[in-house]
N, C-alpha and C positions, 0 to 999 in steps of 0.2 A: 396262360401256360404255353411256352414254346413246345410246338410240335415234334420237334425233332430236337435231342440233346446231341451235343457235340462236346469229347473229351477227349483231349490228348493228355497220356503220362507216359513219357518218355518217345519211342517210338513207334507206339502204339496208339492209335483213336478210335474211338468206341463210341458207335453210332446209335442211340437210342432211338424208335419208332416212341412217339409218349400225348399218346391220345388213348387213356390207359381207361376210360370209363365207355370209351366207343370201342374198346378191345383191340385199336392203334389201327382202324381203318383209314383210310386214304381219303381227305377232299384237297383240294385245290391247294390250301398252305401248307399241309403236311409234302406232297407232294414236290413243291417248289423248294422248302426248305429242305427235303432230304439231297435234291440236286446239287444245292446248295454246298452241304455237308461232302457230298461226292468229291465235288470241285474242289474245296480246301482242301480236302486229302492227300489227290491229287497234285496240287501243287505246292504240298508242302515238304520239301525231302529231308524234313524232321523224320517224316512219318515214313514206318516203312512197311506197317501191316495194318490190317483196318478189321475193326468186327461187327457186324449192324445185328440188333438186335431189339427186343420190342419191352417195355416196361409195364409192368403188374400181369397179369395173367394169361396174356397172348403173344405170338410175334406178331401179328395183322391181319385182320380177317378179311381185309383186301378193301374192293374198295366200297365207300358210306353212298350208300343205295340213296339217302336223302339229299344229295348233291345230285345225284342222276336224273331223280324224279322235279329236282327245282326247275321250274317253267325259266327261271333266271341264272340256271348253274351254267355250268361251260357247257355243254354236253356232252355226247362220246367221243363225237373225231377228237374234239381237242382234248379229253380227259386220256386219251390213246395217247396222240403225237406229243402234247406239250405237259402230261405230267410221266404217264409207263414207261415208254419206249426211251425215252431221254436217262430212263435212272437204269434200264436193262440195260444200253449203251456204255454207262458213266461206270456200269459194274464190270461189263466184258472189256470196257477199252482200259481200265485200271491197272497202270503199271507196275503195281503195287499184290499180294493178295488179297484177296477180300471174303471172313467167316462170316458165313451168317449161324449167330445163335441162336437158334430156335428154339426159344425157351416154352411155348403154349401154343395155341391153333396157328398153323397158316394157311389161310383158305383163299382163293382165286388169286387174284392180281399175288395178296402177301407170301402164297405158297410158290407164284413163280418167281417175284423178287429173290426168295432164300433161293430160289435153285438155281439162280443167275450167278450165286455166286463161289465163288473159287472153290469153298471147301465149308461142308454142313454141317453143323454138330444140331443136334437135337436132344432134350431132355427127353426121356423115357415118356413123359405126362405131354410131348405135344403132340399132335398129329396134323397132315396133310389133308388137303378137300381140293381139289377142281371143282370148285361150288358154281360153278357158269351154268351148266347146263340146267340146276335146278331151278333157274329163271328163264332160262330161255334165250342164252348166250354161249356164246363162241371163245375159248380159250386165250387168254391175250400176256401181255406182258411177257414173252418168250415161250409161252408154255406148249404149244405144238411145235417148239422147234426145242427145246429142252428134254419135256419128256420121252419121246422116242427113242432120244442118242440116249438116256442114262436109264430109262426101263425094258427099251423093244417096244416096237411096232404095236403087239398085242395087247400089252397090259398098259402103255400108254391111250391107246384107241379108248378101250373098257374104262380107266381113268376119268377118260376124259368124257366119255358120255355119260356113264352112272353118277358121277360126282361124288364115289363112295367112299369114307376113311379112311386113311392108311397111317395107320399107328407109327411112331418112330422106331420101333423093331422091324415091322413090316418095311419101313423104306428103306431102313440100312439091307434087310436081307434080298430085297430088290435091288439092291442097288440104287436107289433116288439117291439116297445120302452117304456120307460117309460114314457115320458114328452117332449111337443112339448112346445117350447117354443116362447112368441115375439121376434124379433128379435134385439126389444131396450134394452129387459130386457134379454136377452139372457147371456150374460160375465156374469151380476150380482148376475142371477140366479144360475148358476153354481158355482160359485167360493164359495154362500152360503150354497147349497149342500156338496161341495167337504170341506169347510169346518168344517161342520158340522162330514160329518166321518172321520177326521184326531181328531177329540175330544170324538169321541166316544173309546170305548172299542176293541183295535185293536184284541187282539187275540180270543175274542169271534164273530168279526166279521168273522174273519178268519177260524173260527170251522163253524161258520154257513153257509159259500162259502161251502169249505169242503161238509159240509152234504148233502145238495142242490144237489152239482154235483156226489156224488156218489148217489143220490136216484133215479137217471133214470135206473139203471139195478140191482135195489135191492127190493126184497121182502118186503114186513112190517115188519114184524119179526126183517131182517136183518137188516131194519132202524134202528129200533127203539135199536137195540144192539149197534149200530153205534151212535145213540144220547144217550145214555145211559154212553159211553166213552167221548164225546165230551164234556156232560154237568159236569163228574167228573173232566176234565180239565179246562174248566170256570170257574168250581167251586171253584178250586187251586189256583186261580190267585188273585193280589193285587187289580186287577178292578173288582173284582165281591166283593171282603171285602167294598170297595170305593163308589161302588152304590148300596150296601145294607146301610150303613153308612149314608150317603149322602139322603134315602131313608129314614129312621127313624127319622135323624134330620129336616127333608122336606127341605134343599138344595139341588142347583145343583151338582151333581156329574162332581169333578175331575179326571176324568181316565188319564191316564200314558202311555196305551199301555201294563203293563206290568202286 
């Protein structure tokens, strides 16, 4: 069974986690292969929205504790630099958006992968763990640099030492996610999202990722010089002629991507 499914229809790809009897934990080829899947996405400008998402009853309960304890596994530095950090990377530098749908648990590593990415939906029936500390471990895969900016200081600290549940209502009224969702209308909901930004304006969403992430250790000033560039490249493009156009005539705008 391939660890990771990979599906594109239309301009759209849809990233399964599918280690679905280990609850889509993390060893070494799941890890490789998700990178993997990243990179196509990436360089594919078919594609112009991505949704990662985990198959049968979890989104990833992070990573397989039986890889760790292998006298023969990678160990941690390398299970850190050459499988986490490379796909928290591959998610924040993606020029593209990227959903995670959080269909069932995501716990440690899995619960930072979904927060790494663009925009969260969560079925009602999954919930959140910081499960690190219940071993004896230290936050990883972005998650002291995630949770603070999208909960606060206080309730990410308590997070992340207790390792205690946090329901999909609970995250969305926290703020961790954007949208908890029921779990009948859950696929539906999503895929009307995910499709929706595959039809939006690809490289202005991709300037406003961009701007977002460098405004955490930037001045006003420096912002606002920084949107300043941004908005003279929107402005270049055949999607901003398209929904100006589109905008005058009062129809819907056809964007391209390009």
């Amino acid at each position: 069974m391939e660890p990771v499914l990979l599906d594109k229809n239309g301009a759209v790809a849809r990233i399964a986690l599918n280690r679905p009897d280990k609850l889509n934990s993390f060893n070494r080829a799941m890890a490789f292969a998700l990178q993997d899947a990243l990179k196509d996405c990436a360089e594919d400008n078919t594609i112009r929205a991505i949704v990662i998402t985990g198959n049968g009853k979890a989104f990833s309960a992070g990573q397989d504790l039986a890889e760790v304890t292998d006298p023969n596994g990678p160990g941690m530095e390398k299970i850190l630099s050459e499988h986490y950090n490379p796909i928290i990377l591959a998610i924040r530098n993606m020029p593209k958006p990227v959903v995670a749908a959080v269909n069932g648990v995501a716990a440690g590593a899995g619960a930072n992968i979904a927060l790494a990415c663009d925009i969260v939906l969560a079925s009602e029936e999954a919930a959140f763990i910081q499960a690190f500390s219940r071993i004896g471990l230290v936050p990883d895969s972005g998650g002291t640099w995630f949770l603070p900016r999208l909960v606060g200081w206080q309730r990410a600290l308590a997070l992340a030492i207790t390792g205690d549940k946090v329901t999909a209502k609970e995250a969305q009224q926290m703020g961790m996610i954007y949208k908890a969702l029921p779990a009948e209308s859950f696929q539906a909901e999503t895929e009307t999202l995910v499709n929706k930004l595959a039809a939006m304006p690809t490289k202005a969403v991709a300037f406003i990722k961009d701007a977002l992430e460098r405004s955490w250790q930037n001045t006003l000033e420096t912002q606002l010089a920084i949107e300043d560039v941004l908005q003279q490249k929107a402005a270049a493009t055949n999607d901003f002629k398209e929904g100006v156009a589109a905008f005058l005539e009062k129809r819907h705008p056809l964007f391209t991507g390009n």
